[in-house]
N, C-alpha and C positions, 0 to 999 in steps of 0.2 A: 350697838351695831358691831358686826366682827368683821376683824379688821384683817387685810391681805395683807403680810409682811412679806417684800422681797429683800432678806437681808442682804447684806456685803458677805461673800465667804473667804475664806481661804484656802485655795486649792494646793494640794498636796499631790504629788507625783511618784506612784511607787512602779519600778519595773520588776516583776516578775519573771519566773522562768515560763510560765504559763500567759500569760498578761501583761497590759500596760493598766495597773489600774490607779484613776484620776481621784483623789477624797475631798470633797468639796465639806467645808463644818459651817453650820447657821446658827444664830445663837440668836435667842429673842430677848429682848431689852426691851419690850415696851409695857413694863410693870409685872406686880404679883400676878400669877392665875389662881383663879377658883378653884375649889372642888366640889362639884355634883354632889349632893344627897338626895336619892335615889333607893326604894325597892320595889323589884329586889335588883342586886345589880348583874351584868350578864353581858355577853359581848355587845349587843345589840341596843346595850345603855349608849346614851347620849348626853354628855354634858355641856349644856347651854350656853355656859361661859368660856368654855375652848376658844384658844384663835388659832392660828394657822400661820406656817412658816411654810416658804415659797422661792424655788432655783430653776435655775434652766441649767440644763444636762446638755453636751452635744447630741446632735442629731444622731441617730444611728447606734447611742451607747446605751449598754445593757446593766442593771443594777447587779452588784453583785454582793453586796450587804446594805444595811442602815443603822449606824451603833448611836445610841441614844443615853442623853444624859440628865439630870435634875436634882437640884436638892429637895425633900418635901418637908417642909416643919409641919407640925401640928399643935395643937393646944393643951395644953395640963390639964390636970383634978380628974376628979373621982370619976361618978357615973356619967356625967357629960364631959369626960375628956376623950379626946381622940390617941389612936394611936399608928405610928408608921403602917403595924400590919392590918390596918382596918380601912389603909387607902391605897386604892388597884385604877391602873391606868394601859387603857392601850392605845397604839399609835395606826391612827388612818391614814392612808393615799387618798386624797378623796378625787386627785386627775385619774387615778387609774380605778378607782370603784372596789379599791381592797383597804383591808384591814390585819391587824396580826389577828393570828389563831385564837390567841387567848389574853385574859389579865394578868396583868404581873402587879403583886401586893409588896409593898415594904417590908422590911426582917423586924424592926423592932416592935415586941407588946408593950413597951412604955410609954405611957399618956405623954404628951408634950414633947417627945424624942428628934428628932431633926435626922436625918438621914440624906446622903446623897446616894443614888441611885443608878447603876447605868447596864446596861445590854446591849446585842448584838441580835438583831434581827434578820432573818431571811424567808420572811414569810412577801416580800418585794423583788424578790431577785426575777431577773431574766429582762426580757424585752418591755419595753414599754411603749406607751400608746400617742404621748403626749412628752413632750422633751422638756416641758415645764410642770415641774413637782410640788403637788402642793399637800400638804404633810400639816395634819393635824391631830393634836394630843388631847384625850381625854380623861381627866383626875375623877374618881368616881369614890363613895364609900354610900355604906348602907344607911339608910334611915327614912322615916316615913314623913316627913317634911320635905316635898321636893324644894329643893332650892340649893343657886349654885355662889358660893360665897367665901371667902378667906376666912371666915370667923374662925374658925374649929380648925381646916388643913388648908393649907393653900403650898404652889408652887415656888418658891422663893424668884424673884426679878434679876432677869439675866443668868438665871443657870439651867433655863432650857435650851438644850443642846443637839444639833441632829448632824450627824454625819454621813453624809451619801458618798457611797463608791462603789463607783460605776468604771465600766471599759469597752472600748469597740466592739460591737457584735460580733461574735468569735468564727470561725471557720472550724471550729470543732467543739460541740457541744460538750456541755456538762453531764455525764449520769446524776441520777436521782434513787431517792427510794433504797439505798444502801443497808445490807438486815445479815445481822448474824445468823445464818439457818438452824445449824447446829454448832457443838462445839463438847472437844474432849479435852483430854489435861493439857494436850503438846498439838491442837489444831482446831481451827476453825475452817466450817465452811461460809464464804462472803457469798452475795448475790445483791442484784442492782439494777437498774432501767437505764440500758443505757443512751447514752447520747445520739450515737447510729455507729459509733467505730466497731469493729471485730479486735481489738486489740486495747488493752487498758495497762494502766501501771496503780499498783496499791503500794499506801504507804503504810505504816502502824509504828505506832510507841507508845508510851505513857501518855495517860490522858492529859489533853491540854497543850500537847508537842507542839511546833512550829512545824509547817511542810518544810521538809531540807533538812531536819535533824534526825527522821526518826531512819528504819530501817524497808528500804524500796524494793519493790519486787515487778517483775513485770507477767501480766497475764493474759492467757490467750483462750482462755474460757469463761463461760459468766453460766455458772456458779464458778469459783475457782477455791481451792483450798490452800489454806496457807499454813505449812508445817511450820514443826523448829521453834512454837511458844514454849513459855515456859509456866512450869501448873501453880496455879490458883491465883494467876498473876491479872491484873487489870490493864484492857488494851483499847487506844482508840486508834477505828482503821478508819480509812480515808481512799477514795477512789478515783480517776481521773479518764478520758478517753483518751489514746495515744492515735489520731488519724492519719500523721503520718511525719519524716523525719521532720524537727524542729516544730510542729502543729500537734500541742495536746491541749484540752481543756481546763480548764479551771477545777480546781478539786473538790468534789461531792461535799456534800456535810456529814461531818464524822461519824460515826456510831462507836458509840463503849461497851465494852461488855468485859468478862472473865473468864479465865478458863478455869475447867477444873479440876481438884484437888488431883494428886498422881495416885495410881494404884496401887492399893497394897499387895505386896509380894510375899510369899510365905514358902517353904517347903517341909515336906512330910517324911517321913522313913516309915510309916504303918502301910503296910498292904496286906490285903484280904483279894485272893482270887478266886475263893469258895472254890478250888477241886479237891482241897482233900477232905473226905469224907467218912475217915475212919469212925468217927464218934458221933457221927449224924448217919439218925435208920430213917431213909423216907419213907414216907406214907406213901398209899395208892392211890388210883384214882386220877380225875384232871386237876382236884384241885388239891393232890400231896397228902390228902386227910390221915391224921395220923402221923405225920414226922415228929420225928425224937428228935429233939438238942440236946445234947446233955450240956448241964449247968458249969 
């Protein structure tokens, strides 16, 4: 029977310069989970022995990530051993009727390997439907026996982890869809969907920056370009709507990319202006037939 767990959390309180946002952490403790053997396996797998972990959000609050955690052991030996990258797990809403995009697989090829695992999801963010969240994981790997069991991998007890954080439905939305259009040595051009403001602020630094550290810009065009990179360097930019003083949104999700390499510069002292023509007899004709070069 699967079972509803409403855990105990612990709510964390972050104030932003954008946001109030609230991080609630649920942690399931009520034994090993299974993993699915299944093919082939694909978003649209389902694993049988999944349970579910379950919160209530304030009314009126908007997700704005879900960072998720696990240990996965798995089993030793040869051709029936399993390995971390041979088990992919993704996480469902099933109050809201979504799921993430894709599976996420383990790093290790070592039979029997143990790995803890964790991400940051926003495949949930925005409004929701229902202020009580019920969030379930599915452990999946390939094989032709279906059946969902700890033999081979299972989830280790007590280190599935989910972190929801959430904040007041905003009065200034979030842009989306953030895309390098182009890009040269020393500029990019950004472009974006945005929120509804006519005015935004961009951030950029090195990839993986904190917002607040890197280098801000403010823009009043969407495409907007952004000078002053440096060549062949790796950038992650970052977007926000600025609707109006003290009221901007929450910051887009990042895009990385590179610019490239600087140009080569050369200079010449050879010219040929072909007028003098002492030692050249043209030919007649339209097409010259007959011109002398001499060698």
């Amino acid at each position: 029977m699967k079972k509803l767990l409403l855990a105990a959390f612990i709510g964390i309180v972050a104030v932003t310069a954008q946001a109030q946002i609230s991080s609630d952490t649920l942690n399931y403790n009520r034994g090993t989970l299974g993993v699915q053997s299944i093919f082939p396996v694909n978003i649209n797998s389902q694993a049988i022995c999944a349970d579910t972990l379950g919160i209530s959000i304030p009314s009126g609050h908007w997700i704005s990530s879900v960072e998720l955690s696990y240990e996965l052991q798995t089993q030793g030996g040869g051709f029936g051993g399993v390995a971390p990258s041979d088990v992919g797990t993704y996480l469902e809403l099933l109050s809201e009727a979504s799921k993430e995009g894709g599976i996420t697989y383990g790093n290790s090829n070592t039979n029997g390997d143990t790995e803890v695992l964790t991400r940051t999801t926003n495949d949930f963010n925005g409004a929701v439907t229902d202020t009580f969240l019920i969030f379930k994981l599915h452990p999946l790997r390939q094989g032709f026996t279906a059946v969902c069991d700890t033999n081979q991998a299972r989830i280790t007890d007590s280190t599935f982890q989910i972190i929801v954080n959430h904040y007041p439905a905003p009065t200034c939305f979030q842009p989306t869809n953030l895309t390098v259009d182009w890009k040269v040595s020393n500029q990019v051009q950004l472009s974006w969907i945005t929120g509804g403001s006519t005015s935004w602020e961009i951030e950029y630094g090195t990839p993986g920056f904190t917002p607040g550290t890197g280098t801000r810009v403010s823009a009043l065009s969407n495409p907007f370009i952004l000078s002053g990179l440096s060549a062949s360097t790796p950038y992650e930019f970052i977007v926000r709507d600025s609707c109006a003083a003290g009221d901007v949104s929450l910051w887009s999700v990042g895009t990385i990319d590179s610019t490239l390499c600087a140009p080569i510069t050369f200079t010449t002292n050879y010219v040929e202006d072909f007028n003098d023509t002492t030692d050249w007899i043209p030919g007649s004709g339209f097409d010259n037939d007959g011109s002398i070069v001499p060698s």
